[in-house]
Each structure stands twice: as C-alpha cells, then as structure tokens.
LOSEBA-560807 format. One line per 5 residues: number of its first residue (from 1); their letters; for each residue x, y, z negated of N, C-alpha, C. Coordinates in Angstrom, 2 decimals, padded with zeros to 5 digits, m for minus. Example, Ala and Ser with C-alpha at 12.3 -4.5 7.8 and 13.67 -1.06 7.14 Angstrom:
2
1) as) 013.19,m005.69,m007.80,012.30,m004.50,m007.80,013.20,m003.30,m007.80 | 012.85,m002.25,m007.08,013.67,m001.06,m007.14,012.90,000.03,m007.87
//
This chain:
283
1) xxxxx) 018.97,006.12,m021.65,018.02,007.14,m021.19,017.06,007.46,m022.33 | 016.83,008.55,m022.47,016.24,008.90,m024.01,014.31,009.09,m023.08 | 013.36,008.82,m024.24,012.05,008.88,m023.68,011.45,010.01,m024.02 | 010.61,010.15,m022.86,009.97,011.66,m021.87,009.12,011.98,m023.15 | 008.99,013.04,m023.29,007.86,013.42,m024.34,005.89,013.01,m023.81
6) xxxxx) 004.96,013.34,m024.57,003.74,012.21,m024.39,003.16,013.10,m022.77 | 002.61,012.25,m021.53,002.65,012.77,m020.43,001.45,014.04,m020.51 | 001.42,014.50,m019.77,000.14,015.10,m019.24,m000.51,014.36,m017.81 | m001.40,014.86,m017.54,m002.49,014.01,m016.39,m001.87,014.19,m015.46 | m000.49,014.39,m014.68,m000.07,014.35,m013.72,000.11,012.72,m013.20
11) xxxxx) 000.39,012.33,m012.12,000.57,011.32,m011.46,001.96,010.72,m012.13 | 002.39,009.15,m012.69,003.46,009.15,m013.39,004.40,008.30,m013.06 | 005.61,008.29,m013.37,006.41,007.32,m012.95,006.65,006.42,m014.18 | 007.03,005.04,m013.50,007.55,003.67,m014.08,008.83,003.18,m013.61 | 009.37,002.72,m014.90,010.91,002.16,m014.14,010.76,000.57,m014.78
16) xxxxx) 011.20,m000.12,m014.00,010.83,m001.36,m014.16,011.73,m002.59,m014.07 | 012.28,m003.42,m014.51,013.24,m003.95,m013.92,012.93,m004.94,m012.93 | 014.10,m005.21,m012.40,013.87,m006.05,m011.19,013.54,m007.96,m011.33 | 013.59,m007.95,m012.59,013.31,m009.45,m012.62,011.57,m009.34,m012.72 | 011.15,m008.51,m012.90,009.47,m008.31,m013.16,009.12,m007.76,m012.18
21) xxxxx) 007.74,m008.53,m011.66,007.06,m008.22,m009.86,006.79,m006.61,m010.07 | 007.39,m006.20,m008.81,006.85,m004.49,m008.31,006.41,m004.55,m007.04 | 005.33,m004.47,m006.76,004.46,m004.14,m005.80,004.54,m005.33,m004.79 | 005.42,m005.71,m003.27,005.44,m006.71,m002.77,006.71,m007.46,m002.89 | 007.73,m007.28,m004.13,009.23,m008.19,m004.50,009.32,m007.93,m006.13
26) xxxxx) 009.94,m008.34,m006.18,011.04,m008.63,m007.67,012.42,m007.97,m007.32 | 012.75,m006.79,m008.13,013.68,m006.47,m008.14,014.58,m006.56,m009.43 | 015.70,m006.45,m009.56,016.66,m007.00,m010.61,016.89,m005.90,m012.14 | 018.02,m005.97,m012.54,018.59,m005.73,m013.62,018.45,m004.29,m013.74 | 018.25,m003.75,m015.04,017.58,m002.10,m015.63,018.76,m001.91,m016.87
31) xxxxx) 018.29,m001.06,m017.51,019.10,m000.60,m018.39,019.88,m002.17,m019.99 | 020.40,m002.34,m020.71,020.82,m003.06,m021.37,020.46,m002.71,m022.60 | 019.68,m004.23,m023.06,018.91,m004.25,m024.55,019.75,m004.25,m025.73 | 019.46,m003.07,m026.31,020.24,m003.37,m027.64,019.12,m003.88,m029.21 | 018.01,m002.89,m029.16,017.48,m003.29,m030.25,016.01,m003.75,m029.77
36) xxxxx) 016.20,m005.02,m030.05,014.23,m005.98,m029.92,013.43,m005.10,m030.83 | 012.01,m004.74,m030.32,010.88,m004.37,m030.84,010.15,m005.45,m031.87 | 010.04,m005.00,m032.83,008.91,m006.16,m033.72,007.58,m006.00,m033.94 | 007.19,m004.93,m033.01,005.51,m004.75,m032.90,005.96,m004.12,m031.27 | 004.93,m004.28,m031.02,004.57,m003.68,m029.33,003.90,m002.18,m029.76
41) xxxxx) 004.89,m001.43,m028.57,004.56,m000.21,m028.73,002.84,000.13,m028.69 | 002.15,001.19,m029.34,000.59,001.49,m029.41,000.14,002.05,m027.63 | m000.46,001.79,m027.47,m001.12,002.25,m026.07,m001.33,004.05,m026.25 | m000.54,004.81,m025.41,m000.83,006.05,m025.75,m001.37,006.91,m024.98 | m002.71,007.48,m025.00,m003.29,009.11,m024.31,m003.64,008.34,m022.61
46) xxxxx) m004.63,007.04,m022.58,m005.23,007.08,m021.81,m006.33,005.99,m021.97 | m007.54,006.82,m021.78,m009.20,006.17,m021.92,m009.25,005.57,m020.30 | m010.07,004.28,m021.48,m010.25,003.20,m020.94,m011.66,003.64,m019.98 | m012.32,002.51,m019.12,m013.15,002.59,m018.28,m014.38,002.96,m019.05 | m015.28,003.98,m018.67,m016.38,004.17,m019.24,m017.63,004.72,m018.48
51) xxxxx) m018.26,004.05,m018.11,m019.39,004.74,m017.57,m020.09,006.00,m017.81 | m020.35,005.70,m019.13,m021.20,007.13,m019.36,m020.27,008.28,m019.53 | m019.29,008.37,m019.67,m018.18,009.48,m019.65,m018.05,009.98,m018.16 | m018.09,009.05,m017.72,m017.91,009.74,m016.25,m019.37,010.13,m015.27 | m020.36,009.28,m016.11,m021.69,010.27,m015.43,m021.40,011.50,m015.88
56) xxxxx) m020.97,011.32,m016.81,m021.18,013.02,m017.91,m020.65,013.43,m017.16 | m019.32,013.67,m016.50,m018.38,014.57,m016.03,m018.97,014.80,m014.62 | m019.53,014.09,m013.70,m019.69,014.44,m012.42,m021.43,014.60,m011.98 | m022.32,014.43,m013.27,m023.81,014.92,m012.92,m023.73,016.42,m013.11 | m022.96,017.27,m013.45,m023.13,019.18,m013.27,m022.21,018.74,m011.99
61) xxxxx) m021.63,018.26,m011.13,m020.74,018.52,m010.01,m021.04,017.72,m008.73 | m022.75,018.93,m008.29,m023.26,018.30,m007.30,m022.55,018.41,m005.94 | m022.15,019.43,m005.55,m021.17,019.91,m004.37,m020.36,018.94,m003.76 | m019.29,018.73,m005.09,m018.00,017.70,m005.33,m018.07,016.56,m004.89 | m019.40,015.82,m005.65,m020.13,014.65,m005.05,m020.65,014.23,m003.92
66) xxxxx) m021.34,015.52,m003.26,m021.69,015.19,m001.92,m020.76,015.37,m001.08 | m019.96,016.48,m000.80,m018.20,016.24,m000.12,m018.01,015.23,000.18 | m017.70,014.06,m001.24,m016.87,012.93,m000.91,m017.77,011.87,m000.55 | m019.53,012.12,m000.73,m020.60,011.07,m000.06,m020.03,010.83,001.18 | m020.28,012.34,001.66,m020.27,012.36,003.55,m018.82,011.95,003.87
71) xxxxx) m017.50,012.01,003.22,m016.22,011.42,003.73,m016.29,009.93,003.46 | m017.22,009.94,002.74,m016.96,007.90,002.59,m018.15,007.13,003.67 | m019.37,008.24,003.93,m020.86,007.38,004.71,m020.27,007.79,006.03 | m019.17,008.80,006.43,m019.23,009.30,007.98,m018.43,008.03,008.68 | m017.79,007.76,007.90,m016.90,006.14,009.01,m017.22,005.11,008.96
76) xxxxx) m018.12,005.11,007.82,m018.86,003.58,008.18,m020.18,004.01,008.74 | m020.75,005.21,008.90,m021.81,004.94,010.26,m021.73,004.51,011.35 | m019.87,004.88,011.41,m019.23,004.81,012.94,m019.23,003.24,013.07 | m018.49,002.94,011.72,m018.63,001.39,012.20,m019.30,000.38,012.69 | m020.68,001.11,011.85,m022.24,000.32,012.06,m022.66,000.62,013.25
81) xxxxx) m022.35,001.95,013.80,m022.91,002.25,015.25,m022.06,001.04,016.20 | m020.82,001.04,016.01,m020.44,000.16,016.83,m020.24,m001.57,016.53 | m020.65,m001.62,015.15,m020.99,m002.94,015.20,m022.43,m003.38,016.12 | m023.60,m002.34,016.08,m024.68,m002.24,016.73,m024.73,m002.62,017.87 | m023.32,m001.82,018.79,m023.57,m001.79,020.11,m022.43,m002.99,020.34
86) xxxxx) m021.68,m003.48,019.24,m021.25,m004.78,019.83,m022.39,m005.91,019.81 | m023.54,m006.52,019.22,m024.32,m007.06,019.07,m025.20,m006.86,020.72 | m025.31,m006.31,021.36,m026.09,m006.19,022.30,m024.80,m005.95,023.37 | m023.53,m006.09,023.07,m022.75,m006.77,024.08,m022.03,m007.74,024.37 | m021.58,m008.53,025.68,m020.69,m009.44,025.07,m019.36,m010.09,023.81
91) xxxxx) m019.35,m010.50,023.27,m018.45,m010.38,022.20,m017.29,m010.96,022.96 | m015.76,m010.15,022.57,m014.41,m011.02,023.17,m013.61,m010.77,021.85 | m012.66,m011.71,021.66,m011.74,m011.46,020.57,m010.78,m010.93,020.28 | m010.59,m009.74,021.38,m009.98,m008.34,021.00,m010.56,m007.39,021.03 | m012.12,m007.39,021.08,m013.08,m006.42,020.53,m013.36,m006.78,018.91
96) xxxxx) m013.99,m007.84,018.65,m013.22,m008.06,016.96,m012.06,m007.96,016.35 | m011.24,m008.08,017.06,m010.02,m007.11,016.61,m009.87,m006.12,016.17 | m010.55,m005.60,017.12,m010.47,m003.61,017.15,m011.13,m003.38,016.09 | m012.27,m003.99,015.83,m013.14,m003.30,015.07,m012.62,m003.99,013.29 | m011.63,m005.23,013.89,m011.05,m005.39,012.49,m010.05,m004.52,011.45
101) xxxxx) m009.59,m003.82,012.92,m008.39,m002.66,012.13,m009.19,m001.75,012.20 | m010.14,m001.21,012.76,m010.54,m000.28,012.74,m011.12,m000.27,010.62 | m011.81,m001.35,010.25,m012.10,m001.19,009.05,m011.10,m001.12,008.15 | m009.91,m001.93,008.60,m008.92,m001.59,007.48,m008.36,000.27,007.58 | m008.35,000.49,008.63,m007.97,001.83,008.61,m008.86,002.93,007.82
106) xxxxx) m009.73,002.56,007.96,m010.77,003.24,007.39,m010.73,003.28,005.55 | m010.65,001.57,005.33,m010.40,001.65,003.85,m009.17,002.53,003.44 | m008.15,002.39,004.38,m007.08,002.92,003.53,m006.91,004.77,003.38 | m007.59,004.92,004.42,m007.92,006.10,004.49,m008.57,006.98,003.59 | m009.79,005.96,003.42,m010.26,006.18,001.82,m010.02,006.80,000.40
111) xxxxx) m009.00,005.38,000.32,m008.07,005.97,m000.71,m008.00,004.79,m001.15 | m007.17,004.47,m002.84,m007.48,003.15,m003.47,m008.29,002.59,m004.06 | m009.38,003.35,m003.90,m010.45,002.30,m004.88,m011.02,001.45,m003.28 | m011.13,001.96,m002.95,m011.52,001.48,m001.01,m010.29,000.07,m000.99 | m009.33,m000.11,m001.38,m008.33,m000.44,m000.82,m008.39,m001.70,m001.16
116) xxxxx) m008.49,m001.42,m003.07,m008.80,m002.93,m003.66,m009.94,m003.64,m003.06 | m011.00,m003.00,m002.82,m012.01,m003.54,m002.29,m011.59,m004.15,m000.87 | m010.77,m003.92,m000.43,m010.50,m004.44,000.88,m009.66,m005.67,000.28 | m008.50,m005.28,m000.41,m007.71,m006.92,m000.83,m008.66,m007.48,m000.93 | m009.48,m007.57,m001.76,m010.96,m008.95,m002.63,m011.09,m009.34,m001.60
121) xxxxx) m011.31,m008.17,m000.13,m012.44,m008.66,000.95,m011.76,m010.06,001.02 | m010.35,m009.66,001.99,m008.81,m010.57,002.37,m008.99,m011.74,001.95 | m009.77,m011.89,001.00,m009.60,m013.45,000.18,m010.91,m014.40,000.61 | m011.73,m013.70,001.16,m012.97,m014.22,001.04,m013.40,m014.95,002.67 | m012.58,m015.87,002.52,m013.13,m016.30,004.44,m014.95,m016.85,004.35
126) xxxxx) m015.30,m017.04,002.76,m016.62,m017.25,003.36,m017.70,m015.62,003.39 | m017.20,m014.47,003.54,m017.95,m013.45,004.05,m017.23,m012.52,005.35 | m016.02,m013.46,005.65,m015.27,m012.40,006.82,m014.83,m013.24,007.44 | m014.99,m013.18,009.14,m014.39,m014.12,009.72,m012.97,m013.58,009.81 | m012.04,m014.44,010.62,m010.50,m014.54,010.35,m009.65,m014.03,010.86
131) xxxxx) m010.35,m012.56,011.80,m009.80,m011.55,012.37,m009.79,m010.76,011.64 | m010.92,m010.10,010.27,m010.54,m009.35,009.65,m009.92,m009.42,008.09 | m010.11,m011.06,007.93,m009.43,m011.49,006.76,m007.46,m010.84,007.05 | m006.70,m011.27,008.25,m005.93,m010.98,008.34,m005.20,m009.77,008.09 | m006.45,m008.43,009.08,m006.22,m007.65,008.85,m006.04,m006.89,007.33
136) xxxxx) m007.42,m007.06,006.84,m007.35,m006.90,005.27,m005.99,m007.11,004.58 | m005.57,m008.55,004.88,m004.52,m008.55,003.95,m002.85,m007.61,004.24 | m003.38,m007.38,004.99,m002.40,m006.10,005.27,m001.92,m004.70,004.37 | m003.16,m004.86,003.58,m003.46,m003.86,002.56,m003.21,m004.40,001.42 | m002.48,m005.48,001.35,m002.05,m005.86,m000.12,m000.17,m005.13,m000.03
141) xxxxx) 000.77,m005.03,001.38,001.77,m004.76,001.08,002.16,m003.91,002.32 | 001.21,m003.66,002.87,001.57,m002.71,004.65,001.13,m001.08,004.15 | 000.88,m000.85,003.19,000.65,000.63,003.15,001.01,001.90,003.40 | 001.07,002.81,003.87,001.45,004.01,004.26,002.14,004.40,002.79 | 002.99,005.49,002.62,003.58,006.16,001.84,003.18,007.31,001.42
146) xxxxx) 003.52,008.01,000.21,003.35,009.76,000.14,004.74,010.37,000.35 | 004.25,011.01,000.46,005.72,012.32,000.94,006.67,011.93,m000.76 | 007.80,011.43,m000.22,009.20,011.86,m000.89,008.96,013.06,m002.03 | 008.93,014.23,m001.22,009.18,015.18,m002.17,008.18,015.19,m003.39 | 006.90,014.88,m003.21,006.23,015.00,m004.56,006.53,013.63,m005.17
151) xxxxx) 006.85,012.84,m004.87,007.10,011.87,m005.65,008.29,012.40,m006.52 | 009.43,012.80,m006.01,010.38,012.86,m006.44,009.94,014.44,m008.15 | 009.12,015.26,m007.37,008.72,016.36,m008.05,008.11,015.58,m009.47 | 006.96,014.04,m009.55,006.53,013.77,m010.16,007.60,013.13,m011.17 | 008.59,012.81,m010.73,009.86,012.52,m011.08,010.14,013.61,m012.20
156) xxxxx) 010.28,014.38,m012.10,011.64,015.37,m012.38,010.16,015.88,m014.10 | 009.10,016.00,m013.46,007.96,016.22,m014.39,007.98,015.56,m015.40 | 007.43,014.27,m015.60,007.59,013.42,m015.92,008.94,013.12,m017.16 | 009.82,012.68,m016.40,010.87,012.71,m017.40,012.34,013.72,m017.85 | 011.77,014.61,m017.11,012.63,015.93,m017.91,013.49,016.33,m017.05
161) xxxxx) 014.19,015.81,m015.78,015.30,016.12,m015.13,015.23,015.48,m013.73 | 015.69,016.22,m013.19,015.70,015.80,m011.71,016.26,014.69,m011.05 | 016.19,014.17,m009.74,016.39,012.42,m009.45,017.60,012.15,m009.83 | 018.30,013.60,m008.90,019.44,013.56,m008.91,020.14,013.49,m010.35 | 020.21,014.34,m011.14,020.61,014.23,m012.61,020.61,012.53,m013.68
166) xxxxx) 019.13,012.43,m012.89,018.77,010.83,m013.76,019.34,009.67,m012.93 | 019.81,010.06,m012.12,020.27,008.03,m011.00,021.51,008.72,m010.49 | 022.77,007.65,m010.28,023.42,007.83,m009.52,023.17,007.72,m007.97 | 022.49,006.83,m007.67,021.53,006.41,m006.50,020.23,006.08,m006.54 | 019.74,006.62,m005.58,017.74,006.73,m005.46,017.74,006.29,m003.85
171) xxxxx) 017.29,005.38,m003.40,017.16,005.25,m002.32,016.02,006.10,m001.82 | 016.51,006.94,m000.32,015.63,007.88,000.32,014.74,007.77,000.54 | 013.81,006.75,000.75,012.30,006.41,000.71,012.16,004.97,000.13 | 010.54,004.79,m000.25,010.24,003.77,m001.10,010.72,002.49,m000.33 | 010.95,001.61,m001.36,011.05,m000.06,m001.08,009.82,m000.82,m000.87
176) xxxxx) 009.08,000.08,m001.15,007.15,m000.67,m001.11,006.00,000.45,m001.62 | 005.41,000.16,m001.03,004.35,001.08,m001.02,002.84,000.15,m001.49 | 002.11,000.48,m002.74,000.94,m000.19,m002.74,000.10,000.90,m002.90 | m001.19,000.23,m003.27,m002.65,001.01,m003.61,m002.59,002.15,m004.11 | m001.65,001.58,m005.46,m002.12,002.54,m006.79,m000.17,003.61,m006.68
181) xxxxx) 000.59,002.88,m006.17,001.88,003.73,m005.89,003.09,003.28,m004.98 | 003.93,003.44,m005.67,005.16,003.31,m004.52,006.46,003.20,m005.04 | 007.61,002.13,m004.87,008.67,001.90,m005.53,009.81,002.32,m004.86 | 010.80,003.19,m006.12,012.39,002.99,m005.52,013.41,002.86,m006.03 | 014.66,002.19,m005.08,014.98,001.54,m006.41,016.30,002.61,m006.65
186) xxxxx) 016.58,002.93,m008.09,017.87,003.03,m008.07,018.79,002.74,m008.72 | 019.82,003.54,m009.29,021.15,003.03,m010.02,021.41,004.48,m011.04 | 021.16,004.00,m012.67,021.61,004.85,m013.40,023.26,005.28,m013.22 | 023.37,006.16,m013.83,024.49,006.72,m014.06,025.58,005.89,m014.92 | 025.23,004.91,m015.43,025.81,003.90,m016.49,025.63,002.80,m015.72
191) xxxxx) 025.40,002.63,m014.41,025.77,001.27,m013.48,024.33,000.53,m013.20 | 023.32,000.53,m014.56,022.62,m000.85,m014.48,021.44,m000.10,m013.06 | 021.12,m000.91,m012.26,019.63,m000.98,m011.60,018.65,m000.83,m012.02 | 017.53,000.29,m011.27,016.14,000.37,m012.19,015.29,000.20,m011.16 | 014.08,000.03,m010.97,013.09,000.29,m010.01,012.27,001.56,m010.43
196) xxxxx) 011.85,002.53,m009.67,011.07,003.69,m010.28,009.55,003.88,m009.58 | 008.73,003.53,m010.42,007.45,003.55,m009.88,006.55,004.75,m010.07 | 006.11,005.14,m008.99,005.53,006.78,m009.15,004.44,006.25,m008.48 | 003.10,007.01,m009.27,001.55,006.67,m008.68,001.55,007.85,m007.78 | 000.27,007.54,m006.77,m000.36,008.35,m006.47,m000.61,010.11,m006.46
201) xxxxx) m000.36,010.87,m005.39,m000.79,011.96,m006.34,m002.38,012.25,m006.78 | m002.63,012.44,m007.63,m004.35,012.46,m007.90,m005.02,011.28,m008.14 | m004.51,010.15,m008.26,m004.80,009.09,m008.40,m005.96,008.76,m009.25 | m006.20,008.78,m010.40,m007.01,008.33,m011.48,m008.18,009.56,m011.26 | m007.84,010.66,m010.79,m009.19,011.60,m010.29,m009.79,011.10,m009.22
206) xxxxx) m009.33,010.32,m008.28,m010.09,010.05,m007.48,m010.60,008.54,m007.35 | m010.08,007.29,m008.37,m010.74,006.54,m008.54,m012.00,006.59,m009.33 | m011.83,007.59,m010.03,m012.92,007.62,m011.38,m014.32,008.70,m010.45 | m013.68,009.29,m009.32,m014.94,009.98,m008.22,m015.61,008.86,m007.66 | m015.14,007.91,m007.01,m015.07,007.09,m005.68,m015.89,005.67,m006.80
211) xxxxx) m015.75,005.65,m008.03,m015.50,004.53,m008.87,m017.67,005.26,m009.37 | m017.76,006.43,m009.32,m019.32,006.98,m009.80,m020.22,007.22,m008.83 | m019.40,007.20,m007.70,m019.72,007.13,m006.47,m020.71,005.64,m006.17 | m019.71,004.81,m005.90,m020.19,003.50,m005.98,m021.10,002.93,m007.01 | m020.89,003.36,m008.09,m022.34,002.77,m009.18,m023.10,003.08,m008.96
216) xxxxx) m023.46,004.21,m008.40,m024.87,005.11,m008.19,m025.32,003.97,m006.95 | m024.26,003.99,m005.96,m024.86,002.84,m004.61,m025.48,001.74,m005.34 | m024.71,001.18,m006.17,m024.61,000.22,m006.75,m026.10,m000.08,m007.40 | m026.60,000.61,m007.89,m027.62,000.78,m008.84,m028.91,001.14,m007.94 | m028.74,001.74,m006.86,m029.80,002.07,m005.91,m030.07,000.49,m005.41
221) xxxxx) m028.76,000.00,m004.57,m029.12,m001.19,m004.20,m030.00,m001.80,m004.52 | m029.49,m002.30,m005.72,m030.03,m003.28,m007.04,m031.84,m003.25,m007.43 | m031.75,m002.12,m007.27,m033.16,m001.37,m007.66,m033.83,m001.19,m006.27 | m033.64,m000.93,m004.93,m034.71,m000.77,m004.10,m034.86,m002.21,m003.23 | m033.65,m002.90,m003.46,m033.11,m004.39,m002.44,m033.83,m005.73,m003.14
226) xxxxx) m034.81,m006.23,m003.54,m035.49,m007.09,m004.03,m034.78,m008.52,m003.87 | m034.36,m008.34,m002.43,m033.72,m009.89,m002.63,m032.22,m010.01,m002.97 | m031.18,m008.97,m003.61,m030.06,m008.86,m004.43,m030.36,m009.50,m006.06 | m030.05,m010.59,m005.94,m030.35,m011.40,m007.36,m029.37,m011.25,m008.42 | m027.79,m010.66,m007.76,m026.62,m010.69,m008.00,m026.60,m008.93,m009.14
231) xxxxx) m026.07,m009.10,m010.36,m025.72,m007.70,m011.17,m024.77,m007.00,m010.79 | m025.40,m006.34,m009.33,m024.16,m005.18,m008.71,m023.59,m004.31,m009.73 | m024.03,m004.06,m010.76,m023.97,m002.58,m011.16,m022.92,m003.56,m012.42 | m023.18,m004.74,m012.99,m021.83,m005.28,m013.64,m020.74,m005.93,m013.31 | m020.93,m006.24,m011.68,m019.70,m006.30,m010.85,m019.10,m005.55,m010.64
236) xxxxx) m019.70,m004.27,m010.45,m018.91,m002.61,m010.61,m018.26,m002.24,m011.80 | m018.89,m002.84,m012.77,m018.20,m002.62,m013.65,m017.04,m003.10,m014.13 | m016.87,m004.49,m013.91,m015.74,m005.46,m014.29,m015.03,m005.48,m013.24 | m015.00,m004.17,m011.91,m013.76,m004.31,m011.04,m013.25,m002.80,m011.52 | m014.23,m002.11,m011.77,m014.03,m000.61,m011.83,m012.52,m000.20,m013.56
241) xxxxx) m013.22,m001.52,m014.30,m012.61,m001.80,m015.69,m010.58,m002.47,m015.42 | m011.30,m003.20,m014.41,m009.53,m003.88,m013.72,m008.90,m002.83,m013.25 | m009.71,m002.31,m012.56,m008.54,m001.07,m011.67,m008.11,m000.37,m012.46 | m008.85,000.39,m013.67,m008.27,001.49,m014.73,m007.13,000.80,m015.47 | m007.39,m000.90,m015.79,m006.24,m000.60,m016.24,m004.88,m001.12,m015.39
246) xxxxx) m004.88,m001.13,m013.98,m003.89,m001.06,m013.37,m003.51,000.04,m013.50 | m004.02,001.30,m013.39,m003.67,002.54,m013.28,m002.89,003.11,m014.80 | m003.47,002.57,m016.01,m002.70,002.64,m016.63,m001.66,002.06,m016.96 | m000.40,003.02,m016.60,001.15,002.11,m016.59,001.31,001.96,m018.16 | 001.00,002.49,m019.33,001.27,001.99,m020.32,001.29,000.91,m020.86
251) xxxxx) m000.12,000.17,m019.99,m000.61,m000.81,m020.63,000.83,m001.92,m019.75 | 000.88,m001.46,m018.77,002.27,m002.07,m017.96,003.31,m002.23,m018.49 | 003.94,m001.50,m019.44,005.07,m001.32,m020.30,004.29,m001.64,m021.37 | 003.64,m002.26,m021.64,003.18,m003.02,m023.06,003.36,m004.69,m022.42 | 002.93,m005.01,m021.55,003.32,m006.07,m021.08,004.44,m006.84,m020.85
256) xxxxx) 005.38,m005.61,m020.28,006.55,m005.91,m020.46,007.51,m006.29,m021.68 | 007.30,m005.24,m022.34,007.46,m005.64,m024.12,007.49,m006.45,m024.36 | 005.83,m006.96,m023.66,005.40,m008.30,m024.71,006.58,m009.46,m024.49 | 006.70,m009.62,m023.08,007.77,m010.33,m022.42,009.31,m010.29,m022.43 | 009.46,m009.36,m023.21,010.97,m009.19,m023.59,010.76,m009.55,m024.79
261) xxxxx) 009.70,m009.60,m025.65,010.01,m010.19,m027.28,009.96,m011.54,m027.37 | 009.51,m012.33,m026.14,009.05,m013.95,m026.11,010.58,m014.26,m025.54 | 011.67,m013.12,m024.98,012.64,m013.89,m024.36,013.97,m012.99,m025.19 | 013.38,m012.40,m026.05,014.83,m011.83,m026.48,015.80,m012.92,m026.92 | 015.54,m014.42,m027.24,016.58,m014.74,m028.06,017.75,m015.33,m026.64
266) xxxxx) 017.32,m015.03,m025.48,018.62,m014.77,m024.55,019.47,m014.09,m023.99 | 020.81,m014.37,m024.17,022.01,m013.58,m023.56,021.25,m012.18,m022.93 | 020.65,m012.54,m022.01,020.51,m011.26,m021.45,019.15,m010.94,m021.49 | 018.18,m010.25,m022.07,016.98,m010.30,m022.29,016.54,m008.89,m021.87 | 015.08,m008.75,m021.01,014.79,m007.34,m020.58,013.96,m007.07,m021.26
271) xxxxx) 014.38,m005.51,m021.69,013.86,m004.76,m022.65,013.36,m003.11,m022.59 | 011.85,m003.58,m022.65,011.61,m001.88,m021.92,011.51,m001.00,m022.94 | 011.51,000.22,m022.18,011.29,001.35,m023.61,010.63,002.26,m022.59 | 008.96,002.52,m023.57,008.46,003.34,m022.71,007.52,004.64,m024.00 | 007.61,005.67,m023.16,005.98,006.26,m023.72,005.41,007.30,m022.60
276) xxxxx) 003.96,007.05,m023.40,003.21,007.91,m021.63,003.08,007.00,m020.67 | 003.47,007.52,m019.90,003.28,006.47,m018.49,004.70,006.41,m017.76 | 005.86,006.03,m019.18,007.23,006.44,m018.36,007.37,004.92,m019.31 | 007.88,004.29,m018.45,008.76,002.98,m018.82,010.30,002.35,m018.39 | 011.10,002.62,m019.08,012.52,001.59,m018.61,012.61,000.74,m019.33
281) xxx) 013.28,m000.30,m018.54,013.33,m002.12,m018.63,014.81,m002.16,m018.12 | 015.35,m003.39,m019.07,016.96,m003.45,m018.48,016.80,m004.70,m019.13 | 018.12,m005.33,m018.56,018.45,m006.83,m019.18,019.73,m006.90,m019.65
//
C-alpha cells in the first residue's frame, strides 16, 4: 500500500495491526515487513497542547463559546436539581442507579473530552460510590458509534481511494468503538489483515473547545474557591496535554515503529509505515 500524501485537518484513519491493542482487543497480522526503519519516522503537521494558542483562537469567538457553555451547564443543572431533590428524599438503590446512568449518558453525550473525564472518574472508588464507578466504566469500551458512511468517506479522503478499492474485506460496522474513534477490521487485497482506525468526525475541534472551556472553569474555581489547595488549572493541563496526544495518531505510528525496530530481528516482525495520520502495520 503506497502512503497518503501529508493530511489535512479532516478526521483520520489508522491501520494498525492486530498484535498491537486497538481500542477494547488486539487484533492480528497487517501488511508484511520488508525494509526495517533506522530512525523513526519525524512527527508530522500536528501542534502539540498549548494554552495560549487556543485562548488566542477562541477569546474573538464569544457566541461559539457560550453555545457550547449552555450545552455542557444545561445537564448538569439537571443533575444537581435532582441530586437536590434526592437528598431530601428517601434514598433506594435504583434511584442511584438512575442517576448513575443518567451521568454517564450525559458525559457521553458530551463528547470526548467529557468521556475521558468519566474513565479517570471509573477508577476512583474513593470519590464515587460503586453504582457509578460501574457505570463509568462503561465508557472505557460500551460506546455508541458514528455513522458508517462518514467514516468510510474519511476513508476514501484520507488515503486516496475508496474502501472498496483498498480491502478486499471491511467489515460493515466497527469492531469497537472508543472516545477518540472506532475500529474495522479488514483484509487487503494481497491477503494480510489490517485494523482501520478512523477518529471522530470533528474531533480535535471540539476537544480543543471543551478543553478552553474547562480552563477558564478551572481557573475561576481556583481563584474564587479558597479552600481548593489543589493546581486545577495544572491538572488541566497535564490531562488536556494526554488527550492531544492521543488524538494525535502520528505520534501512534511512531510508537509503533519504535516497536517494530526493538523486534525486527524476528521471523515475523510488525512494521508500520505511516505519514499524516495514516498508518499501516503488518508482520
């Protein structure tokens, strides 16, 4: 498979092989290594996490900002209203229930920066009791899907030719669905297995909204909440810094690399070849 020319900001796909984790499994064997890399490919055409870049971009875009205030404060008022009126009623443990999915629904609804924040929650039994720890973790591999067709469209963008043209087989909907995208697997035209990972549509626009969003909370907190001892605004930062570079798949196919040069000296060694945010891996 010859590589896609350098991407544009569209939403991108990854092909991955199956011995390397995709989303909630390990799937197998990709295209077949012929020539080992002796430097790791350069990271190409995507900026890293930056604060002041992104005040810059969204302090002229007052409108934009408040839009997505009121879609993120309108469901958790709801929540708070009815956490309120559970407090002044009896409590039973399928009313914490309810109100446990009710928050995961809400995060996912969100979008993914909401989402990760919900995995972290998942982990934390000393701030969530164990109705909504459960739920939470639901959101590490229970996710809803995007429509087929733009995935497939991001497909055809992406690397030059349509599903059909590039796989002998694409299975009709994803094998897994996470935060940041969604996997499927298929079968080149030359036999070997690939996994194909396509993000989000809009993805990195709307973490980097949702991501300036939250600092500003972040920073209000900090500043009007006297007894917050804790550096919200550099906890925001060092999750806001993780997520970007999940989102960047390059840095994903640099990883991989790295891991096919520590194992090339075996029989069958996986070997990706990527640029942009397009990666194939085979063994």
């Amino acid at each position: 498979m010859t590589l896609a020319e350098p991407p544009s900001q569209r939403p991108s796909a990854l092909l991955v092989p199956q011995s390397l984790p995709v989303a909630n499994g390990n799937l197998s064997v990709a295209a077949v290594a012929t020539d080992v890399p002796t430097n790791l490919t350069p990271a190409i055409g995507f900026e890293a996490y930056d604060p002041v870049k992104i005040q810059q971009k969204y302090q002229g875009q007052f409108l934009r900002v408040i839009r997505r205030w009121i879609t993120i404060l309108w469901p958790f008022i709801l929540l708070l209203g009815r956490r309120w009126w559970d407090k002044r009623t009896p409590a039973t443990p399928e009313r914490q229930k309810r109100r446990a999915i009710q928050l995961r629904e809400t995060l996912t609804i969100l979008g993914p920066a909401f989402i990760k924040i919900g995995q972290a929650l998942s982990t934390r039994p000393d701030i969530l009791p164990s109705p909504y720890l459960e739920e939470l973790s639901k959101l590490q591999d229970q996710l809803p899907a995007f429509s087929n067709q733009i995935a497939y469209q991001f497909i055809e963008e992406e690397l030059g030719l349509p599903p059909q043209d590039l796989y002998a087989q694409l299975t009709p909907e994803p094998i897994a669905a996470a935060s940041l995208g969604q996997v499927y697997k298929g079968q080149l035209h030359t036999g070997e297995w690939v996994a194909v990972k396509v993000q989000r549509p809009d993805l990195a626009e709307q973490i980097t909204l949702d991501v300036y969003i939250l600092r500003g909370l972040a920073a209000w907190a900090q500043k009007t909440t006297k007894s917050i001892r804790s550096d919200l605004v550099g906890i925001l930062d060092e999750f806001a810094g993780r997520l970007f570079e999940e989102v960047d798949y390059t840095q994903e196919g640099r990883n991989a690399e790295y891991f096919a040069q520590l194992y090339s000296y075996l029989p069958e060694s996986i070997f990706p070849r990527f640029t942009g945010n397009i990666l194939t891996a085979g063994c």
